[in-house]
C-alpha positions as CSV (number, residue, x, y, z in Angstrom):
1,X,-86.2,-33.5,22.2
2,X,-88.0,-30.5,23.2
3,X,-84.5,-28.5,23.6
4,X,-83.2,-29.7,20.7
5,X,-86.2,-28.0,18.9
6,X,-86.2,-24.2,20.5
7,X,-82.0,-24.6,19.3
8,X,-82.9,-25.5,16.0
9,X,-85.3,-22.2,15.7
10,X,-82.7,-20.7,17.6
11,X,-80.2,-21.0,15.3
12,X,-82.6,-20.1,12.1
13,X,-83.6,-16.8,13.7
14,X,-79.7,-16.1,14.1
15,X,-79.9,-17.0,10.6
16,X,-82.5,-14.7,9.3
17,X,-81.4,-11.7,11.0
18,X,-77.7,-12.1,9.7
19,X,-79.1,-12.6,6.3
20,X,-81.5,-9.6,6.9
21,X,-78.0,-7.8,7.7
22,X,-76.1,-8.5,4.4
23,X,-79.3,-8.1,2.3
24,X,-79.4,-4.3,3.8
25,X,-75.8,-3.2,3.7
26,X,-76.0,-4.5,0.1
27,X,-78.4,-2.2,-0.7
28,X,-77.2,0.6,1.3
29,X,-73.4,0.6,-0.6
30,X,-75.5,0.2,-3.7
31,X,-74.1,3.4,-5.8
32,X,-77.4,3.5,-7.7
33,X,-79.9,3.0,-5.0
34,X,-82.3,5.7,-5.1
35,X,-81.3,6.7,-8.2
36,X,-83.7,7.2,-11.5
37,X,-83.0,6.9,-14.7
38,X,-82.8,10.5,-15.7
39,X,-80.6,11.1,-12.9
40,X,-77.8,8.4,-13.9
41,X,-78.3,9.4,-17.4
42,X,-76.9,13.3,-16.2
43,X,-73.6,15.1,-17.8
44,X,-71.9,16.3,-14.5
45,X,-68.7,18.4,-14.0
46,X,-69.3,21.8,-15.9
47,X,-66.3,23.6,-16.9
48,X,-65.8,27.1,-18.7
49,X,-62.6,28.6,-19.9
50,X,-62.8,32.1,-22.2
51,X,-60.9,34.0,-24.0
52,X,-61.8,38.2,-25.1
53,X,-64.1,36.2,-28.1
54,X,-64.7,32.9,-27.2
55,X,-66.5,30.6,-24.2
56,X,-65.2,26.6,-24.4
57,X,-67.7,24.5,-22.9
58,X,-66.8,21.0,-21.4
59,X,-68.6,18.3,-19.0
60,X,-68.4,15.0,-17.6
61,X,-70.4,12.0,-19.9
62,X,-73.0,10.4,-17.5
63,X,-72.3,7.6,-15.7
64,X,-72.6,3.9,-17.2
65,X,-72.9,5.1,-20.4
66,X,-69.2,4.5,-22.5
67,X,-70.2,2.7,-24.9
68,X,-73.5,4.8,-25.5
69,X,-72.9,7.4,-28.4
70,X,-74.8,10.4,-27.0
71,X,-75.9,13.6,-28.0
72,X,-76.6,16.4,-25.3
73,X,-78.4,19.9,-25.9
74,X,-77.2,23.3,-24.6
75,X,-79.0,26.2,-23.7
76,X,-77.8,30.0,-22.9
77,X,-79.2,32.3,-21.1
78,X,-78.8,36.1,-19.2
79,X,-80.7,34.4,-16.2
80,X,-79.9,32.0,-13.9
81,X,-83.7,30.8,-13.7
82,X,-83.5,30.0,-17.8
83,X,-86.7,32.3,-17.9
84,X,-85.5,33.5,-21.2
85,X,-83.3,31.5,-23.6
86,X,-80.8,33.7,-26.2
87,X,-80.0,30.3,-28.1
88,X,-79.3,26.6,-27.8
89,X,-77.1,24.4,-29.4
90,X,-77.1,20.6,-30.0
91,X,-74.0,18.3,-30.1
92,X,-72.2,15.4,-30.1
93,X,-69.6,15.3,-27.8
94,X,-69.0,16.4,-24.1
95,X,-67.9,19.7,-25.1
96,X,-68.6,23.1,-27.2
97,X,-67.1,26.3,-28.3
98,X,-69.4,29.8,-28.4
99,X,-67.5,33.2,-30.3
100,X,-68.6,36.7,-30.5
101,X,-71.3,35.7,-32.9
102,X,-73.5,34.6,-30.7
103,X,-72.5,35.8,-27.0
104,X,-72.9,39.7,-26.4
105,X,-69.2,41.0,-25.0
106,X,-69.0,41.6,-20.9
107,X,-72.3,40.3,-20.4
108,X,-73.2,37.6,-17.9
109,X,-74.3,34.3,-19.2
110,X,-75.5,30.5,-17.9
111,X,-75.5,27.6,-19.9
112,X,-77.4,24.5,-19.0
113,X,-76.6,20.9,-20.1
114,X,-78.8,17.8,-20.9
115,X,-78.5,14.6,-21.8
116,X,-81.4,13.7,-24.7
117,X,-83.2,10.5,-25.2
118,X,-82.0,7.4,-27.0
119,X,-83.5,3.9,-28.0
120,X,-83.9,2.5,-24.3
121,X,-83.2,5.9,-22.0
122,X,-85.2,9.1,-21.7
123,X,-83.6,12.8,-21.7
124,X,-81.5,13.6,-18.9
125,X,-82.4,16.1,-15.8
126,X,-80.6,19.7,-17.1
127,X,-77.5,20.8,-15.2
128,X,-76.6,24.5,-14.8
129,X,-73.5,26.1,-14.7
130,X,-72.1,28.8,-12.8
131,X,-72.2,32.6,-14.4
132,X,-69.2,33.6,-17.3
133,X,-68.6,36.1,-19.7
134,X,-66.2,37.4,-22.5
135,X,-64.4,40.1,-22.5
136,X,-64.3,40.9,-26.1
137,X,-61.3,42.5,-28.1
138,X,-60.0,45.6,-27.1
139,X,-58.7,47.2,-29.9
140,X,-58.4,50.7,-28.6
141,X,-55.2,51.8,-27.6
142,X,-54.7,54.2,-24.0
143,X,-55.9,57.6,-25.1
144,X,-52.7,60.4,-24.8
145,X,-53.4,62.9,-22.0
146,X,-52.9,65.7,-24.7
147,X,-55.6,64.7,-27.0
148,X,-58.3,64.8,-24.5
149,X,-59.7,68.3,-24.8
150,X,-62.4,70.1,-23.2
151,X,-65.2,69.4,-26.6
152,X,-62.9,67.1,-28.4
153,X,-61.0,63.7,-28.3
154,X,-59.1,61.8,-30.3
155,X,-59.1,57.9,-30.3
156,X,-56.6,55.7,-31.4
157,X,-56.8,51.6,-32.0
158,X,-54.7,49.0,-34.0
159,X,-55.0,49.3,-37.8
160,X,-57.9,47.2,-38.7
161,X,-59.8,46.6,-41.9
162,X,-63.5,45.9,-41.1
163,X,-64.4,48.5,-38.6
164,X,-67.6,50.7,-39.2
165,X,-68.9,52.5,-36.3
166,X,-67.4,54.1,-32.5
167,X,-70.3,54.5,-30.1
168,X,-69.8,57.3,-27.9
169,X,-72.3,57.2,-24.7
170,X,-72.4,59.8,-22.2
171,X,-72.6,59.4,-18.6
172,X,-76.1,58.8,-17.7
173,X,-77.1,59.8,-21.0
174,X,-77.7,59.3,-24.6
175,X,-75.7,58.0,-27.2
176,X,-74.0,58.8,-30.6
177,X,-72.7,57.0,-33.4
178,X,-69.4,57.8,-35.4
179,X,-68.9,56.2,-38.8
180,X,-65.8,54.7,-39.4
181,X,-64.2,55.0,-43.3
182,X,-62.0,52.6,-44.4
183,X,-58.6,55.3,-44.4
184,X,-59.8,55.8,-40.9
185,X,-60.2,52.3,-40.2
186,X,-56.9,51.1,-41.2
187,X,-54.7,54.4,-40.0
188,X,-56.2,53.7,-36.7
189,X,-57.4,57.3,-35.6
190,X,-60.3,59.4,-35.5
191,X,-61.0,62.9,-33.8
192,X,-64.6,63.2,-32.7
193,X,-65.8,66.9,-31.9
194,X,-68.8,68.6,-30.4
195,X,-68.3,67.1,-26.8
196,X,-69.6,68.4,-23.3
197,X,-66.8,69.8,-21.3
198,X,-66.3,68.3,-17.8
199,X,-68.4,65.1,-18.8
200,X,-67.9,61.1,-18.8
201,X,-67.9,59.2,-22.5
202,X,-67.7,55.9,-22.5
203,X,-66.4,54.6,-26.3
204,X,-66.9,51.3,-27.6
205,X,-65.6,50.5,-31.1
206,X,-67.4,47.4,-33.5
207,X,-67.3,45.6,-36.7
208,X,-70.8,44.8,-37.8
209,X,-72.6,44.1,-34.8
210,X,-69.6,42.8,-32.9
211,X,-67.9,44.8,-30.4
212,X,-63.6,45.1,-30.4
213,X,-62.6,47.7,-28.0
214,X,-64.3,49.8,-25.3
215,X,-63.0,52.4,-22.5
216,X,-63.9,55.3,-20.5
217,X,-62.3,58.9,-20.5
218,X,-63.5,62.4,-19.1
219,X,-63.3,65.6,-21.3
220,X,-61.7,68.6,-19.5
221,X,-63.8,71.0,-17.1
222,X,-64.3,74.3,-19.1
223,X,-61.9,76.9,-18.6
224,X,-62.7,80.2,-17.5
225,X,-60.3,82.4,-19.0
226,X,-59.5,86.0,-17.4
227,X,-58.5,87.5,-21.1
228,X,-57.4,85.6,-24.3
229,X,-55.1,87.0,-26.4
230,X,-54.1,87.3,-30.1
231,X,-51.5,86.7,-31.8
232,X,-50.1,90.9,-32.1
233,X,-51.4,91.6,-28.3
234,X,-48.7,92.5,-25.6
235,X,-48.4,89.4,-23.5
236,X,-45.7,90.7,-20.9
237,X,-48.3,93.7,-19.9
238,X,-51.2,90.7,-19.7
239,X,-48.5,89.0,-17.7
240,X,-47.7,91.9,-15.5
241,X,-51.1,93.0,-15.1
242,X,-52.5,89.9,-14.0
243,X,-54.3,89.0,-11.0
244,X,-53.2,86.0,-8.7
245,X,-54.3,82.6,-10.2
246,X,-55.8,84.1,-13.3
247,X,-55.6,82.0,-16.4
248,X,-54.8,84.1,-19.5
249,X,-56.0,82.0,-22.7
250,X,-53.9,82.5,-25.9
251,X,-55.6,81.7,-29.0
252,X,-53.2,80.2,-31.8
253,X,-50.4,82.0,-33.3
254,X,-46.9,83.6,-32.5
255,X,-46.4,86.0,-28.9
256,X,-43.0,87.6,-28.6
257,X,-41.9,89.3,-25.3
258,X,-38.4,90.9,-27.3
259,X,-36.1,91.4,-24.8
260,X,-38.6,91.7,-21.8
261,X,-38.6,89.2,-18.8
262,X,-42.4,87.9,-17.8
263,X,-41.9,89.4,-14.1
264,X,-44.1,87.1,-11.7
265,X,-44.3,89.7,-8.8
266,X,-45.7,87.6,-5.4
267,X,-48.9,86.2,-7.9
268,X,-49.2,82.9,-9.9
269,X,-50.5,82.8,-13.7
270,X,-51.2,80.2,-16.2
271,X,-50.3,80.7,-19.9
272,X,-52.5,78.0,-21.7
273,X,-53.4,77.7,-25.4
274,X,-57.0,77.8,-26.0
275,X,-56.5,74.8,-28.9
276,X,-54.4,72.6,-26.3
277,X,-52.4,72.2,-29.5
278,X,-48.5,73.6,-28.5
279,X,-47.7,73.0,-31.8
280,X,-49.9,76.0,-33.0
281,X,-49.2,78.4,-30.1
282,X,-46.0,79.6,-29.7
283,X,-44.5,81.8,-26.9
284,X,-41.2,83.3,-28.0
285,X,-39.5,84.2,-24.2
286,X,-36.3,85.4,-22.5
287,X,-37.2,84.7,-18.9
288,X,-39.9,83.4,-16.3
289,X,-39.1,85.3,-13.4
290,X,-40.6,84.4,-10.0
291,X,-39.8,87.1,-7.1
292,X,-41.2,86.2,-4.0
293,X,-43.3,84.5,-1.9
294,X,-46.6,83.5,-3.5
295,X,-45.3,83.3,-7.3
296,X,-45.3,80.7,-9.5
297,X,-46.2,79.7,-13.5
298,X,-48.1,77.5,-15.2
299,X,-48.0,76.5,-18.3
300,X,-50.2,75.1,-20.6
301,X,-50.4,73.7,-24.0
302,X,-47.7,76.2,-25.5
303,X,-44.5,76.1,-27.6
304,X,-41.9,78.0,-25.4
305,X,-38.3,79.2,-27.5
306,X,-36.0,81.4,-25.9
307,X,-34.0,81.4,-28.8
308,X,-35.4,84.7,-30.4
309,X,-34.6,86.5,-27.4
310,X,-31.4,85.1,-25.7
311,X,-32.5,82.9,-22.8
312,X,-30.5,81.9,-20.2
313,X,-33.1,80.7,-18.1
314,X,-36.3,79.6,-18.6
315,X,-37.9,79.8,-14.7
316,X,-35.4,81.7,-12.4
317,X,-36.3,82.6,-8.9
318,X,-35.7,85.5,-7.0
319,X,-37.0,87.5,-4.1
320,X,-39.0,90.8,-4.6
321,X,-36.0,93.0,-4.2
322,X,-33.2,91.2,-3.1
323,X,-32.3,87.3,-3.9
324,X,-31.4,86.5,-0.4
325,X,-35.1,87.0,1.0
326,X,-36.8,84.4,2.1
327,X,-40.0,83.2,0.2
328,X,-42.4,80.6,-0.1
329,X,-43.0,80.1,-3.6
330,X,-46.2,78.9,-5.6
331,X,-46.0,75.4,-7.5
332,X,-44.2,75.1,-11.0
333,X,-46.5,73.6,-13.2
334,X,-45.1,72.6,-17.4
335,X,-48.1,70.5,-18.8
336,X,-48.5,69.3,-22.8
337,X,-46.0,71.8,-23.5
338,X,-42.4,72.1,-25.6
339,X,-39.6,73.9,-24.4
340,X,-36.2,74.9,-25.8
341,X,-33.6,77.4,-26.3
342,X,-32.7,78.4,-22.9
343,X,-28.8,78.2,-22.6
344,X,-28.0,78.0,-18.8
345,X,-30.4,76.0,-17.2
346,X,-34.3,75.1,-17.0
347,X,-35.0,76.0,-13.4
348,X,-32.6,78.3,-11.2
349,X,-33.7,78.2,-7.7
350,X,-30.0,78.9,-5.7
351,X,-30.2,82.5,-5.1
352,X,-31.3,82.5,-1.6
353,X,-28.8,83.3,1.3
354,X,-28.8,79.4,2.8
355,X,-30.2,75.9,2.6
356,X,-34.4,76.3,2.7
357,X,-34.1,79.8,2.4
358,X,-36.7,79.0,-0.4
359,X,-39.5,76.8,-0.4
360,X,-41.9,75.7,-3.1
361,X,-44.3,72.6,-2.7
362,X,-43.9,70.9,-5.8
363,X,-42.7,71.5,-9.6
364,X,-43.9,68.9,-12.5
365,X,-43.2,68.2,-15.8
366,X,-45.8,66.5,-17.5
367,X,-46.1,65.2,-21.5
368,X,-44.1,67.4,-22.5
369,X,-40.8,67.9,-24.9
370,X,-38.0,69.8,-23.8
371,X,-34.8,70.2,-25.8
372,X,-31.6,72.4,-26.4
373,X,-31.0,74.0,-22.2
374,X,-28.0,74.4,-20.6
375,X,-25.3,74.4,-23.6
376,X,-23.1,76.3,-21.5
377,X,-23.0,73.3,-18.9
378,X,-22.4,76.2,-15.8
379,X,-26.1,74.9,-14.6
380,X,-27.4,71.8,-13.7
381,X,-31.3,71.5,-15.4
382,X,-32.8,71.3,-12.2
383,X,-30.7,73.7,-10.1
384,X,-32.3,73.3,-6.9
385,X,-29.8,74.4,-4.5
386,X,-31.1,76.4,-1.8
387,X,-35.2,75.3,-2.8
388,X,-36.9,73.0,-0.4
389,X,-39.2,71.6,-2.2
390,X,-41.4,68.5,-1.0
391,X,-41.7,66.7,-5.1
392,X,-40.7,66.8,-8.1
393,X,-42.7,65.2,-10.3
394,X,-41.4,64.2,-13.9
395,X,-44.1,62.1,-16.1
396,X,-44.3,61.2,-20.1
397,X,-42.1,63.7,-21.0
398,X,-39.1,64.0,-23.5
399,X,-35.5,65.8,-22.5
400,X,-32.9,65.6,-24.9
401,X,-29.6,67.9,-25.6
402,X,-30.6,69.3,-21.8
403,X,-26.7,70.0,-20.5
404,X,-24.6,68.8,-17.8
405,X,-27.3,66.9,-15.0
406,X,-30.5,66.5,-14.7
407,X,-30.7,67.3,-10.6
408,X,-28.7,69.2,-8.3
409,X,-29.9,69.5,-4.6
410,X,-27.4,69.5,-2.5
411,X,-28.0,71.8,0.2
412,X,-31.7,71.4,1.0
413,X,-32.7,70.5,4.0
414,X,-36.1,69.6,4.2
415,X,-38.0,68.0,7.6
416,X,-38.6,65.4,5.3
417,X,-37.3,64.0,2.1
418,X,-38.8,65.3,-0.7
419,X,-39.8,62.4,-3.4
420,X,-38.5,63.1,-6.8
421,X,-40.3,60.8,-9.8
422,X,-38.9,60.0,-13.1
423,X,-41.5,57.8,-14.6
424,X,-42.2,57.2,-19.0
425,X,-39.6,59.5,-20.2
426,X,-36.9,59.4,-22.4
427,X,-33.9,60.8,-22.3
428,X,-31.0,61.0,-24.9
429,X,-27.3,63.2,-24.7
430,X,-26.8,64.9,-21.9
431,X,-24.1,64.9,-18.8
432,X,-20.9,66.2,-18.6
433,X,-18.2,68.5,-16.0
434,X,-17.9,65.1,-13.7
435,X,-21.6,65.9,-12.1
436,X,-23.5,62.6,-10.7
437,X,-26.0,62.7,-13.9
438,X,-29.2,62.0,-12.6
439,X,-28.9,63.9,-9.2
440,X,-26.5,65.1,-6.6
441,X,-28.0,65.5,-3.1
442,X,-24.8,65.2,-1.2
443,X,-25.5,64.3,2.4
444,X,-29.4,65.2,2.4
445,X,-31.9,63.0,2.5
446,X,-34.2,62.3,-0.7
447,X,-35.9,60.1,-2.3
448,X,-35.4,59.2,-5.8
449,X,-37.7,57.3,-8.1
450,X,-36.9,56.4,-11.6
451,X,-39.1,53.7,-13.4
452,X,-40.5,52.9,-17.0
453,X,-38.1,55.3,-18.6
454,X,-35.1,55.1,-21.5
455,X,-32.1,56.9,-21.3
456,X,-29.1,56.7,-23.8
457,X,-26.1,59.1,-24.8
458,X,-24.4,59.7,-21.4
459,X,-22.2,61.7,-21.2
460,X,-22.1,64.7,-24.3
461,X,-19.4,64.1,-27.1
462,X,-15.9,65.0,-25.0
463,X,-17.8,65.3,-21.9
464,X,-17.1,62.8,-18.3
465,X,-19.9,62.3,-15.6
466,X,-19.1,60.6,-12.4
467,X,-19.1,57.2,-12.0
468,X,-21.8,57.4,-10.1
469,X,-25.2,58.3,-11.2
470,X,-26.4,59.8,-8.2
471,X,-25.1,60.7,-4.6
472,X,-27.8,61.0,-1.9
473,X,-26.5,60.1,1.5
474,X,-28.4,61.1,4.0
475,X,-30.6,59.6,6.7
476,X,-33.9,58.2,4.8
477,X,-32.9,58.2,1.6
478,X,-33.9,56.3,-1.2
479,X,-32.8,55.2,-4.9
480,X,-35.3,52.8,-7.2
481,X,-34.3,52.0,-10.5
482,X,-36.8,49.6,-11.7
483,X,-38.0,48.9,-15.6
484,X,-35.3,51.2,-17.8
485,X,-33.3,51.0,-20.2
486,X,-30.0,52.4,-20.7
487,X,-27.6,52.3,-23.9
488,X,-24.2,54.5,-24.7
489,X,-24.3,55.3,-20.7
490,X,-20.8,55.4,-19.7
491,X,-18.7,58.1,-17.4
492,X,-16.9,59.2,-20.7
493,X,-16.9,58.5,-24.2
494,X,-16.0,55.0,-24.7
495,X,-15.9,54.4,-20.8
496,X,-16.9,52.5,-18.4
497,X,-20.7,51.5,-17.5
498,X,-22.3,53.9,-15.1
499,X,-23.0,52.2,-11.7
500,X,-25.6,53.5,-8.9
501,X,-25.1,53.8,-5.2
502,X,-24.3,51.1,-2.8
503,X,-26.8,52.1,-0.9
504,X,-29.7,51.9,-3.8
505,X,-33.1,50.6,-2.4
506,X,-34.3,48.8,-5.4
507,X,-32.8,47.9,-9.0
508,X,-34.5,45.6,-11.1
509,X,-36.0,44.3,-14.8
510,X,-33.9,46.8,-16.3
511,X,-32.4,46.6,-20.0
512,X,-29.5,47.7,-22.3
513,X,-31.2,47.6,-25.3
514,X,-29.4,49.8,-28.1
515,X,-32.0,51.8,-30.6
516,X,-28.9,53.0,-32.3
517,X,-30.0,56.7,-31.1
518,X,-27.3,59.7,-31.4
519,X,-26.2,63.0,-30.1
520,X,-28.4,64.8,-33.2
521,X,-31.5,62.2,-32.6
522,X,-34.9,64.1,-32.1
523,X,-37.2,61.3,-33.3
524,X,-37.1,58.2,-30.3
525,X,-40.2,55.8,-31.6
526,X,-39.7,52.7,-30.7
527,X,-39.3,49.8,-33.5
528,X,-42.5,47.5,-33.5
529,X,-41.0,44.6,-32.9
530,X,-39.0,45.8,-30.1
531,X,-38.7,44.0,-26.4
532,X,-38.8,47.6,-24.7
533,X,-42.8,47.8,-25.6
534,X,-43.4,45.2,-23.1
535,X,-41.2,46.3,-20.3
536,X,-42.8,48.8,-18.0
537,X,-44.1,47.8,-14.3
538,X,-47.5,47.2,-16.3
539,X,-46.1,45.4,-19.4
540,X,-46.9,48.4,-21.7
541,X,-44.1,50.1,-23.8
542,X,-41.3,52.2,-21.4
543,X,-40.5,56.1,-22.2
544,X,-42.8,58.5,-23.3
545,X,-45.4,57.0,-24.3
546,X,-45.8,59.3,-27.5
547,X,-43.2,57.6,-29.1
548,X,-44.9,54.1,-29.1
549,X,-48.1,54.8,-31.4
């Protein structure tokens, strides 16, 4: 009897423990356990997607709580600590939209999220997002190069009604407002004067209280000028005269040089405009001559017509008493410029007695218009023959009505290959006398970059090219040709399609858009509607970039 008692408790401490057991991992898988109201009553999930003017605002309803109709508040901040509040907003659903009225553009916000009291459950515990901003509108378009000056700018946005003020802030200093009038509002441009040379402005652009556009640009250093001329002065003796690297300023108005050649003798000058303006400061030439080793030109913000005086060549290179010497020459420089009228060819550098026997470092072409060389077709433009030269650099420029080729190379020979760029140009009629159009480097090694740039009207009118746009065959060269577009570019007139090497490297996103361009064309703006202002490598417009706005 005794045993049958001690199994009896047995069995009910078994018992107790196993329903001790359940009891606990009940309340352990329990979702809620441990939970209080507030916290089960708490929007969860946060998410934030913007735009330039606008923050959308969604979260996750509380648990348990579908069939609840809820409203939550939100509050925005600058800090993450909610020390300060800017504003708050109250709503209905899981979800709200900020805009430019009420968020500051480019500055960092936090918004925080509760769930307020009904009948039967208290406010919720607040939950806090992660940082975001906006962007804001950028109305401004990419200043030109050529309209920053050393005291002056001009800035450009999209035609829009509305617009009152620019603020222009200086690095580290104070700031200025601009007023905005309705023509200058809705023709999109406004030149602002009386600025530090050499300094950092950073522009931002508003309607009302609202910004739509901001960016940065630096205003030129100051230039020290050796002399400046007036229009009347003798600019071949300020030439000759010159010291090495002096920069001769040239006030606007008309310089002839008659039937005198601007004789570089072993020095390099600049020539630059003191308004920047090429349009206002013209240069009537016959001939750039460079003899010998140290000379070079610059150019700067001038109109350059050889037309007056007969030009054959624009820059032609020589030694100091005898074309077969050897020299080193100084760096070509063509910046913000127009040039036209010589008949035989834009650079001549194929006077020296063999391959290398002249060297330069590099020769650029930057925003700048050059039109009516080589009519004769004898010349290629670029008629590098015996230069070694390590780049040629040719940016936002314009060519048009510029003779038989664009580059001829083929007998330098360089330790390395020099890098020739082609990038936002345009080009329209040239080619002709069977040359490769774009360059002919025979068996030496170069490397040739074109990208972002439209050429059309290949060859002349009664003219043939090769087949073949460009012949460069030697060991380490190169040919990209990425993001163009090419129209009427055929061998001959009603031909066949021009082809590139086998051996290109690259050769892609290219077009053959036709902008109904001709021979006599002079004017190469691009229709607004048209696919070409979305092609370059950073979705902008291709060519120069003066003909887009």
């Amino acid at each position: 009897m005794k045993t049958n008692i001690i199994l009896n408790k047995g069995w009910q401490l078994l018992l107790l423990v196993a329903l001790t057991a359940l009891v606990y991992a009940c309340k352990k898988n329990d979702p809620n356990e441990g939970l209080e109201e507030p916290r089960l009553f708490k929007p969860s999930r946060i998410s934030i997607k913007t735009t330039q003017s606008s923050a959308k605002i969604t979260w996750t309803a509380p648990l348990l709580t579908s069939n609840l109709k809820l409203s939550y508040a939100t509050e925005f901040s600058q800090d993450s600590t909610f020390a300060t509040s800017e504003f708050s907003l109250q709503t209905d659903t899981a979800g709200v939209t900020v805009d430019d009225d009420k968020l500051k553009v480019r500055k960092k916000y936090y918004v925080r999220i509760k769930t307020l009291s009904t009948n039967n459950q208290p406010e919720s515990n607040w939950l806090v997002s992660s940082s975001f901003s906006i962007s804001g509108e950028q109305l401004f378009l990419p200043i030109r190069e050529l309209e920053i000056k050393e005291t002056q700018v001009t800035l450009r946005w999209k035609p829009t009604t509305g617009l009152n003020k620019i603020t222009l802030t200086r690095d580290g200093g104070n700031t200025m407002d601009y007023t905005i009038s309705g023509t200058e509002g809705t023709t999109g441009v406004k030149l602002i004067t009386g600025l530090d040379a050499g300094v950092k402005y950073t522009a931002e652009i508003y309607e009302g209280v609202k910004s739509k556009g901001i960016l940065t640009f630096n205003t030129l250093s100051p230039t020290v000028y050796a002399v400046t001329l007036n229009p009347g002065d003798d600019i071949v003796a300020a030439v000759n005269a010159a010291a090495n690297d002096a920069i001769i300023g040239l006030n606007p108005g008309t310089y002839s040089a008659g039937t005198s050649v601007f004789t570089l003798l072993q020095k390099s000058v600049t020539l630059k405009s003191t308004s920047g303006n090429p349009l206002d400061t013209k240069i009537n030439f016959r001939e750039f001559t460079l003899r010998g080793t140290g000379a070079g030109i610059k150019l700067d913000g001038v109109e350059l017509d050889g037309t007056p005086s007969g030009s054959l060549y624009f820059i032609n290179l020589t030694g100091v008493l005898a074309d077969a010497e050897l020299a080193s020459f100084a760096p070509v420089v063509i910046n913000n410029s127009i040039v036209h009228g010589a008949t035989t060819s834009f650079l001549r550098a194929n006077r020296g007695a063999a391959a290398g026997s002249y060297k330069m470092d590099y020769i650029t072409v930057n925003n700048s218009i050059v039109y009516d060389i080589g009519s004769t077709l004898g010349y290629t433009f670029f008629h590098l023959d015996k230069l070694q030269f390590n780049a040629l650099n040719i940016t936002k420029s314009t060519f048009y009505n510029i003779g038989r080729a664009l580059l001829t190379c083929s007998t330098v020979i360089p330790s390395t290959p020099p890098v020739v760029t082609v990038d936002y140009c345009t080009f329209n009629y040239f080619g002709a006398s069977t040359n490769y159009v774009f360059m002919d480097a025979n068996a030496n090694p170069v490397r040739f970059n074109m990208t972002n740039s439209i050429i059309a009207n290949v060859p002349r009118v009664g003219a043939t090219v090769n087949a073949v746009t460009i012949r460069a065959t030697g060991t380490g060269s190169g040919v990209v040709f990425n993001n163009n577009n090419t129209f009427n570019f055929v061998n001959t007139n009603g031909g066949s399609a021009l082809t590139f090497p086998a051996t290109i490297t690259t050769q892609a996103n290219n077009q053959t858009v036709n902008l109904n361009w001709v021979s006599t064309t002079d004017n190469f703006t691009l229709p607004a509607t048209s696919p070409l202002r979305t092609a370059s490598t950073a979705g902008a417009p291709i060519g120069d970039p003066r003909w887009t706005y």
